[in-house]
C-alpha positions as semicolon CSV with decimal commas, in nm:
position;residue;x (nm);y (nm);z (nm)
1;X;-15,414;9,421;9,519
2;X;-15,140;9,589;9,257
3;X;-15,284;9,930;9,095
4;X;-15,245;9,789;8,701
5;X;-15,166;10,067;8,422
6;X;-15,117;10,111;8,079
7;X;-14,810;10,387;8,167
8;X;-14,478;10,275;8,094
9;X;-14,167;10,522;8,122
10;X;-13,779;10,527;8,009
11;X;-13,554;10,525;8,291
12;X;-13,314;10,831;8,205
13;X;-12,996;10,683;8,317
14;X;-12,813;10,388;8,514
15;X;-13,039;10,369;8,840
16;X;-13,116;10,119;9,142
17;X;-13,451;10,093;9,256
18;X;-13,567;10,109;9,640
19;X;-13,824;9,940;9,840
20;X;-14,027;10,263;9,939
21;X;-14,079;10,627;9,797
22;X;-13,832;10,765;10,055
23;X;-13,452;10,825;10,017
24;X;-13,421;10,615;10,335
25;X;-13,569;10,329;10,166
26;X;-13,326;10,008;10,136
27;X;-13,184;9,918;9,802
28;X;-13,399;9,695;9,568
29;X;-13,269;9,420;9,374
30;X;-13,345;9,606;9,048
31;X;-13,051;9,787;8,845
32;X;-13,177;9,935;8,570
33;X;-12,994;10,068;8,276
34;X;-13,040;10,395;8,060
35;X;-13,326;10,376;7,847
36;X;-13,474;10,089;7,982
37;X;-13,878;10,025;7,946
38;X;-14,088;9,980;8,275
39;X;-14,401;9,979;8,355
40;X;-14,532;10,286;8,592
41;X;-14,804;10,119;8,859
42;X;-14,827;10,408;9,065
43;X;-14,734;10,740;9,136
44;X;-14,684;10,939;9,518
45;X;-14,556;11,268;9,477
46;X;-14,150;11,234;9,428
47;X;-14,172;10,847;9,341
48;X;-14,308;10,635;9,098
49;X;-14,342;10,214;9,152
50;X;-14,206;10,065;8,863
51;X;-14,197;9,695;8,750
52;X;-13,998;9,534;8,523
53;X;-14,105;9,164;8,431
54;X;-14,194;9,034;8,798
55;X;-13,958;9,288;8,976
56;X;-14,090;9,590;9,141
57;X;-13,930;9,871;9,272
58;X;-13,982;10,299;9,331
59;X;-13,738;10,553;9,176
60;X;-13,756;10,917;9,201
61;X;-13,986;11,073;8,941
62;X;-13,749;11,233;8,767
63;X;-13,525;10,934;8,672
64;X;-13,865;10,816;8,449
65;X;-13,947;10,997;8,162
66;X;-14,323;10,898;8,113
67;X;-14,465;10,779;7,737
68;X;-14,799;10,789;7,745
């Protein structure tokens, strides 16, 4: 099952998403651009798993700024 949650976050600048909360992780197909609302699902200590309509992706934490 997908963790649901009412976070959502502004991705700080131009940023591709990966499959996995690890800088080996393989690209995602999900570019997103400065300022762009997503929603957080989940967080793992460097990472956060992000969706955007039906995509879902991680980026590093800081590339998010969280709005609670």
């Amino acid at each position: 099952t997908t963790y649901r949650s009412a976070r959502h976050g502004v991705v700080a600048g131009a940023a591709t998403g990966v499959t996995a909360p690890s800088s080996l992780a393989q690209p995602a197909q999900l570019v997103l651009k400065g300022g762009e609302m997503v929603e957080v699902l989940e967080t793992r200590s460097e990472w956060v798993r992000i969706r955007v309509d039906q995509a879902e992706a991680w980026l590093p934490r800081d590339a998010v700024f969280m709005v609670w």
